[in-house]
Wavefront OBJ file of the C-alpha trace (Angstrom):
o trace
v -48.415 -7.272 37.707
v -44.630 -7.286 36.850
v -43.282 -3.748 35.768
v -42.251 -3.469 31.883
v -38.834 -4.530 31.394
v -36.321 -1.182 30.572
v -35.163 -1.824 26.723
v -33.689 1.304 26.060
v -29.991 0.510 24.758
v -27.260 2.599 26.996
v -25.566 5.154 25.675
v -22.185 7.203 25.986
v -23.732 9.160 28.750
v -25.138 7.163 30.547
v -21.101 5.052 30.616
v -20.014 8.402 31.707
v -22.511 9.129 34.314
v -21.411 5.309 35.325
v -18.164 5.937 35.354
v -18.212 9.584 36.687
v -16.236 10.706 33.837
v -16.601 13.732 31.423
v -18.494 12.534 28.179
v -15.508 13.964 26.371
v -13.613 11.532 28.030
v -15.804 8.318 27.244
v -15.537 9.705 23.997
v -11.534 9.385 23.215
v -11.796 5.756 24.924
v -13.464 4.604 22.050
v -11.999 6.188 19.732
v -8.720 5.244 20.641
v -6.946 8.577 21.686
v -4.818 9.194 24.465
v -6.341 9.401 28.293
v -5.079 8.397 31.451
v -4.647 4.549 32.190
v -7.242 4.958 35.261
v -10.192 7.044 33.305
v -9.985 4.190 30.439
v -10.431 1.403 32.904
v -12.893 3.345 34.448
v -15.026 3.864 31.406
v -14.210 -0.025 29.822
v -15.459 -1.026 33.019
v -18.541 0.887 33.053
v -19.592 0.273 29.229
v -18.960 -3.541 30.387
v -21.525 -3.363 33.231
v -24.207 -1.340 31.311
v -23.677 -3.716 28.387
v -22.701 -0.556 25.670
v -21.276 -1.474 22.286
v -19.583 1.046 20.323
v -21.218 2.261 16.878
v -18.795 1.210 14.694
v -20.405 2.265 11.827
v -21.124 5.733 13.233
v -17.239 5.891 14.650
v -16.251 5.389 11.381
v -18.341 8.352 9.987
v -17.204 10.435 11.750
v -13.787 9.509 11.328
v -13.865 9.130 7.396
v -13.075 5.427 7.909
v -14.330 2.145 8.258
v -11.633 0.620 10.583
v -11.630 -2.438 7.787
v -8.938 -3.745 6.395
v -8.740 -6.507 3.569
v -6.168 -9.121 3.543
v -5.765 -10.736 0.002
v -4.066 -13.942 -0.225
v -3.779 -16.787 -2.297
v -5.677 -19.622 -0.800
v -6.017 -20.453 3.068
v -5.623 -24.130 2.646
v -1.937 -23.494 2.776
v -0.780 -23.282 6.325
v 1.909 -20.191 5.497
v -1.145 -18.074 3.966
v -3.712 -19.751 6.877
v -1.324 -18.666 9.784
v -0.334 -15.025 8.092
v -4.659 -15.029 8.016
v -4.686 -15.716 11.368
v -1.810 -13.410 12.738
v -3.361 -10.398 10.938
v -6.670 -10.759 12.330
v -5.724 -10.864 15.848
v -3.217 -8.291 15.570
v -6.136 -5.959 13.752
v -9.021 -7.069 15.740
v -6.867 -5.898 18.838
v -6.441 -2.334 16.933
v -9.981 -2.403 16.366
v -10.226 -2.860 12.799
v -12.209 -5.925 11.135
v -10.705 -7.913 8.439
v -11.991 -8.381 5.104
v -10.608 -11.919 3.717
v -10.653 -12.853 -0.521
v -8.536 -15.326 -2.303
v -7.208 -15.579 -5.626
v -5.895 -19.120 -6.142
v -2.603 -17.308 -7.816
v -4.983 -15.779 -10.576
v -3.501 -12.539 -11.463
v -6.475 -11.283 -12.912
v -8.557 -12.533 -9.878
v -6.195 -10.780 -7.890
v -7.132 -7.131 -9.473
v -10.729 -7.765 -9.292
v -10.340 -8.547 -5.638
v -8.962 -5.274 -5.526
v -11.562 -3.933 -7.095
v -14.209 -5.286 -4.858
v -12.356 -4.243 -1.669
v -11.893 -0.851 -3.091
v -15.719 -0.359 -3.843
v -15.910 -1.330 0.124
v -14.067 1.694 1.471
v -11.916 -0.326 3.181
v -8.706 1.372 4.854
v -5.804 -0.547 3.477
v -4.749 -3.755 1.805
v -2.348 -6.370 2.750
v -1.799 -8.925 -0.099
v 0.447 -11.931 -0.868
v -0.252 -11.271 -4.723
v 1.482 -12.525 -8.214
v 0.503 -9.250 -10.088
v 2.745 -6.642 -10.677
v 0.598 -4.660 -12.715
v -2.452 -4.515 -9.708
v -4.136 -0.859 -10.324
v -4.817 0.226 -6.780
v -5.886 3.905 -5.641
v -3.340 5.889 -4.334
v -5.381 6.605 -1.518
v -5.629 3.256 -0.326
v -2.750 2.210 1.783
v -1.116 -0.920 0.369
v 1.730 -3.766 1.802
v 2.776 -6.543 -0.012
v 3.957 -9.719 1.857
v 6.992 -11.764 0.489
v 6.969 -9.853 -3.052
v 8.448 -6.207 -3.801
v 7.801 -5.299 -6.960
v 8.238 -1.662 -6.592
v 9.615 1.039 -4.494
v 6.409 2.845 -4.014
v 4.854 -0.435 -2.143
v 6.361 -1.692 0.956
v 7.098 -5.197 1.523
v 7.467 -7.213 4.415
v 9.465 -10.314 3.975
v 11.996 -12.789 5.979
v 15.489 -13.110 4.991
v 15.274 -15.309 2.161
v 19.236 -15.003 1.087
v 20.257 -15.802 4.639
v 17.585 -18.845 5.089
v 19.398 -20.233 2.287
v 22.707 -19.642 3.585
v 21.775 -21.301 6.483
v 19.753 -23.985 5.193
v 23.963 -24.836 3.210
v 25.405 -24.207 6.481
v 23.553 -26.839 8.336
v 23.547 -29.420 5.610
v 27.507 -29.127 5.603
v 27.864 -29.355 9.467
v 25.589 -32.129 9.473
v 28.363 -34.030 6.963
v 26.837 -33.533 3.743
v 29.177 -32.724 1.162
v 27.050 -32.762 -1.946
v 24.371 -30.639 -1.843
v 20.987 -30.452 -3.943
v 18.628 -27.612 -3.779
v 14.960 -28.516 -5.050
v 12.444 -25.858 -5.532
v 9.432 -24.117 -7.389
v 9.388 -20.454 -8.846
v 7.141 -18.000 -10.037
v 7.774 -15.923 -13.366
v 6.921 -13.062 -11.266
v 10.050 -12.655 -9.439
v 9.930 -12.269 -5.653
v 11.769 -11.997 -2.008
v 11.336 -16.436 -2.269
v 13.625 -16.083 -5.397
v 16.910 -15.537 -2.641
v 16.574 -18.529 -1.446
v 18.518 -20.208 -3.534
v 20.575 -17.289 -4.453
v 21.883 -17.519 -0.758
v 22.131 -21.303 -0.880
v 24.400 -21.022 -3.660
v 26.185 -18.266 -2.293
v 26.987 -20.248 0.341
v 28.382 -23.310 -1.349
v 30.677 -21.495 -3.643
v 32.537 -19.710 -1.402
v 33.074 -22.598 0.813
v 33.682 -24.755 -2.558
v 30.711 -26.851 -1.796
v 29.811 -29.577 -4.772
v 25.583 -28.030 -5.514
v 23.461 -28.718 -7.949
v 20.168 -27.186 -8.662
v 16.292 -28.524 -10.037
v 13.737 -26.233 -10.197
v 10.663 -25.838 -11.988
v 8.192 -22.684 -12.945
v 4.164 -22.010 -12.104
v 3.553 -23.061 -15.593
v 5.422 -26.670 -15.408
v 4.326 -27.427 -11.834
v 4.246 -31.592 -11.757
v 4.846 -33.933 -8.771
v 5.973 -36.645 -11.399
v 9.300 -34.499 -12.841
v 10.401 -33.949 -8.991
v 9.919 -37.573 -8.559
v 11.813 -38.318 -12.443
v 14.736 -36.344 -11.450
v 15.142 -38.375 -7.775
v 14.939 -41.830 -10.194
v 17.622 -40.751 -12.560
v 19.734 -39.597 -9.794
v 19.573 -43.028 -7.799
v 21.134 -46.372 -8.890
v 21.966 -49.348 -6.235
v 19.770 -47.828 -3.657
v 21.796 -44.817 -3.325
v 20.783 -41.107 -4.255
v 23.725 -38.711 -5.988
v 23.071 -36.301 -3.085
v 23.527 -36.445 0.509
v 21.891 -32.793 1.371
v 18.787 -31.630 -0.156
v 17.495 -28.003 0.359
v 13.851 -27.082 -0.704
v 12.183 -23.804 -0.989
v 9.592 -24.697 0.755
v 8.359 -27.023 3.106
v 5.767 -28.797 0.853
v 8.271 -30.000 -1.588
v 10.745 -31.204 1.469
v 7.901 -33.695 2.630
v 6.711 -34.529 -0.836
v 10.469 -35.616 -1.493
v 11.196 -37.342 2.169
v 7.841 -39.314 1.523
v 8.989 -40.279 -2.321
v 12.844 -41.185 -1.217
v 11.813 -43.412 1.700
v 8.910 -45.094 -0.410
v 12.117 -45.996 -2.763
v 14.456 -47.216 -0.207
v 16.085 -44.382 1.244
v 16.374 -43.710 4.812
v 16.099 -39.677 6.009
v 18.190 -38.502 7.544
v 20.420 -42.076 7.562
v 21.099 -41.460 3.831
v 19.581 -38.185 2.573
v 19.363 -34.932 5.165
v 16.782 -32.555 4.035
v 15.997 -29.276 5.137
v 12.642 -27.131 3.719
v 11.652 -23.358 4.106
v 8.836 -21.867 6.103
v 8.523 -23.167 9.411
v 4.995 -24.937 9.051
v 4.206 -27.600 12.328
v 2.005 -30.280 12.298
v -1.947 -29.791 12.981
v -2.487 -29.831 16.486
v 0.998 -30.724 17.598
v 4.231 -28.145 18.579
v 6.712 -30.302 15.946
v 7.542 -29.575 12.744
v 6.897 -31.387 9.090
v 10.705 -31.609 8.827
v 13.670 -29.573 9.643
v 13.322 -26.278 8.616
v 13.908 -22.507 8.119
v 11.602 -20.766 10.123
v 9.735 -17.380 8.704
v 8.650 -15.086 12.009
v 5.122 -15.206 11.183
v 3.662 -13.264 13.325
v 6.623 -10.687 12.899
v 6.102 -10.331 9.847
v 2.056 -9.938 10.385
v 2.514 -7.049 13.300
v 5.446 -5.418 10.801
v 2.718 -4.889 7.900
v -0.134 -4.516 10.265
v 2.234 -1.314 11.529
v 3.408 0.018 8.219
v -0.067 0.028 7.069
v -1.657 2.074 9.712
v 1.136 4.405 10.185
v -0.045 7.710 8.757
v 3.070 9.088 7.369
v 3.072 6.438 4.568
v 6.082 8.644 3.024
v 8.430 7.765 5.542
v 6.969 4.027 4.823
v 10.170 1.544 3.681
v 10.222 -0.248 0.480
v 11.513 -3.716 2.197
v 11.166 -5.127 5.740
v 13.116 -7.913 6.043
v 13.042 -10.390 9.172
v 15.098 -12.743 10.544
v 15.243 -16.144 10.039
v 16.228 -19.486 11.852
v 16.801 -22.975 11.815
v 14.613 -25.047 13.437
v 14.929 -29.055 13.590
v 12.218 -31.306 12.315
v 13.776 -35.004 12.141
v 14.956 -34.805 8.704
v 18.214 -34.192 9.633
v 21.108 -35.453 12.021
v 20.785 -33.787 15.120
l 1 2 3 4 5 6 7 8 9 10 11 12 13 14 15 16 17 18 19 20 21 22 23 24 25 26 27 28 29 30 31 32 33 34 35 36 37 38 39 40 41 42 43 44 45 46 47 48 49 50 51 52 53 54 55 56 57 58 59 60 61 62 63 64 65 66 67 68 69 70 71 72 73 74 75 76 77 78 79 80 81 82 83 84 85 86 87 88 89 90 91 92 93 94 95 96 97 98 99 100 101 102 103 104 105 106 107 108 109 110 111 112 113 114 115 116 117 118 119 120 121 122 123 124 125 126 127 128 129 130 131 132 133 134 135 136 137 138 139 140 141 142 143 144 145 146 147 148 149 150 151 152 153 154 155 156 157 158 159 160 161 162 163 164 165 166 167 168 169 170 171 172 173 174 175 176 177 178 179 180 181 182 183 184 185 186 187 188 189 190 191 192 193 194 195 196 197 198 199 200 201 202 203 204 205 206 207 208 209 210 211 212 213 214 215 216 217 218 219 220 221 222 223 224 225 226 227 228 229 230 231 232 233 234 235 236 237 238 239 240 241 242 243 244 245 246 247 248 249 250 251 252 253 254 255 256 257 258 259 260 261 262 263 264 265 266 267 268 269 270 271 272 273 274 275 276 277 278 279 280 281 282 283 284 285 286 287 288 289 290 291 292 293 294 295 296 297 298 299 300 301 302 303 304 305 306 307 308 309 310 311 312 313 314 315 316 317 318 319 320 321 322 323 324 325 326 327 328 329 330 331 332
């Protein structure tokens, strides 16, 4: 007759009898305070081989938290909002914290009530790429906002927008264009993305650049009047400009793909450079050349701002380098 199998789950003692530790000292391993490199090893080791799991929900009891944080963001279909997704979750789930994911789809009023439902979860902070200015959020919840500042009582962590643009100019004109276009799409809600252009500009009228910009607003969003503005700037085969900057990555292989459906050869007659730094699935290359944002910088900034806990000596802006990065839609 086989003897009844032992079912009883293990507990911190028994990882401290394992480990020949003090219980007090099992007990700051998991809950993240300071102890000597060899005790922690020790005790990991031994909660491995006896197959313990830590209590989260009890931890966070007695803590007065629930190690959750939720990351609001527009959609995740985008690959800047899917990668920021992914970044923050790894860099939390390593700090022991669980991520609570909701999307918007850019609705401002979706945006508070996501708020709202996060807030009714006791979660320990927010981080949001969000379109409302006007979110109401408890001052007790710790808040950063990704790409936007609206206010100096929220931190933001965003990329050097005014330089990318600079240096999207820059590259155009030592690649021999000499008259520039910058395409884009803005929000009425201004944000960080608005220097973009700001710095491309900058950049062409102190070096007496010939520029032109076409943009369009959330509320006039249209493939069709990117794609009417390329047609009434081309006669004979040839487009006006040499040098197109977009704001984002998106538009820059929406416009290659329109151009070279018309004729046009990129880079042979029309250099293009977009903003973000997005690669194709699966593959280390990129959609087209490109400004880079540091990603995962810019995750492990906000993941840091929000879990310091002097949020008074929090800053109101973060702002990360950028670079250029070549993606075949421009002379090398």
């Amino acid at each position: 007759m086989s003897k009844k199998q032992n079912t009883r789950k293990p507990t911190m003692k028994d990882v401290a009898t394992e480990a020949n530790v003090a219980l007090g000292t099992v007990s700051k391993v998991f809950n993240g305070l300071p102890v000597g490199d060899e005790y922690k090893v020790r005790v990991e080791k031994a909660a491995r081989k006896l197959g313990y799991q830590v209590n989260e929900y009890a931890r966070g009891l007695r803590a007065s938290k629930t190690y959750t944080i939720a990351l609001i963001l527009p959609n995740v279909q985008h690959p800047f909002y899917s990668s920021m997704a992914d970044y923050c979750c790894e860099i939390l789930g390593k700090q022991g914290y669980r991520v609570l994911l909701a999307t918007t789809t850019y609705d401002p009023a979706l945006e508070q009530k996501c708020v709202d439902m996060v807030q009714q979860n006791k979660v320990d902070g927010i981080i949001g790429i969000t379109y409302n200015p006007d979110l109401d959020i408890s001052d007790d919840i710790p808040f950063v906002i990704i790409d936007r500042k609206f206010n100096n009582k929220v931190p933001c962590v965003s990329c050097d927008n005014f330089s990318g643009g600079e240096l999207a100019a820059q590259k155009l004109v030592e690649n021999g264009c000499n008259n520039l276009l910058f395409i884009g799409e803005s929000s009425p809600v201004a944000g960080e993305a608005d220097k973009r252009i700001l710095g491309f500009k900058s950049y062409c009228e102190t070096n007496d650049i010939k520029h032109t910009e076409f943009r369009l607003f959330d509320n006039e969003k249209n493939p069709d009047k990117f794609h009417d503005f390329i047609d009434k700037n081309s006669k004979n085969g040839k487009f006006a400009y040499d040098g197109i900057f977009c704001n984002t990555d998106f538009i820059a292989r929406m416009v290659m793909k329109y151009l070279r459906n018309n004729g046009l050869s990129v880079p042979e007659d029309v250099q293009i450079i977009g903003f973000d730094g997005i690669k194709n699935f699966g593959f280390d290359e990129y959609y087209c050349s490109t400004i880079r944002q540091p990603l995962r910088e810019m995750a492990e900034a906000a993941v840091d701002i929000l879990l310091n806990k002097d949020r008074a000596s929090a800053p109101a802006l973060v702002c990360l380098p950028v670079t250029y990065c070549y993606g075949g839609t421009t002379k090398k």
